[in-house]
C-alpha positions, 0 to 999 in steps of 0.5 A: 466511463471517466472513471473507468479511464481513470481506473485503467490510467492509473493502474497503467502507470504502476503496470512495470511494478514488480512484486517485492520481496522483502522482510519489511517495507523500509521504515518511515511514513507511507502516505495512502492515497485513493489513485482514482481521486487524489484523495488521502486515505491515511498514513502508515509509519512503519516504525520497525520490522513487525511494528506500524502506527496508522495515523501516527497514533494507534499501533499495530503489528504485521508481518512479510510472507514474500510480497505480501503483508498481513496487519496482525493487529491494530487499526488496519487488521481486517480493513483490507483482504489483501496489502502487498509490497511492490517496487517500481522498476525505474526507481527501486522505489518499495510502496504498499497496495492495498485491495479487496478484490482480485488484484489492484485496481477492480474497486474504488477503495483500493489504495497505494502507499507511497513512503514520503521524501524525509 
């Protein structure tokens, strides 16, 4: 029941996002986290418009169709169904979620990506 809460609290707290849409996420270093847990998940460097690194080592590429990102190769191709671009009304602020199920927030592996301050 506490993780329900949980659940349903941190999906609340990204409930006025709107779906962006862009050619590529802005470049720099998003950091994924698991909302449910606090816990890292990984790091994605978006290097250029096509072009990631996960971990800050292997690279990959992906491409942008609307608000929806697909990873086309390296170590995030297949790892979740579904990324997508969102954008926070209040701040502008462009992050990335990833989910298997529906939509964000039905599974416990679902995690957000928020891009680091430099």
């Amino acid at each position: 029941m506490k993780r329900a809460i949980a659940v349903l609290a941190c999906a609340a707290a990204v409930v006025p996002a709107a779906t962006a849409s862009a050619k590529a996420p802005p470049k720099g270093t998003y950091e994924c986290k698991y909302p449910e847990s606090g816990r890292l998940f990984g790091l994605i460097n978006i290097m250029s418009a096509g072009k990631y690194a996960w971990n800050n080592g292997k690279t990959g590429r992906y491409s942008v169709s609307g608000s929806k990102l697909k990873f086309k190769s390296g170590p995030m191709k297949g790892v979740y169904e579904h990324a997508v671009l969102k954008r926070l009304w209040h701040s502008k602020t462009i992050y990335i979620s990833l989910f298997d199920g529906p939509s964000f927030g039905h599974h416990y592996t679902d995690a957000q990506c928020l891009r680091r301050k430099t």
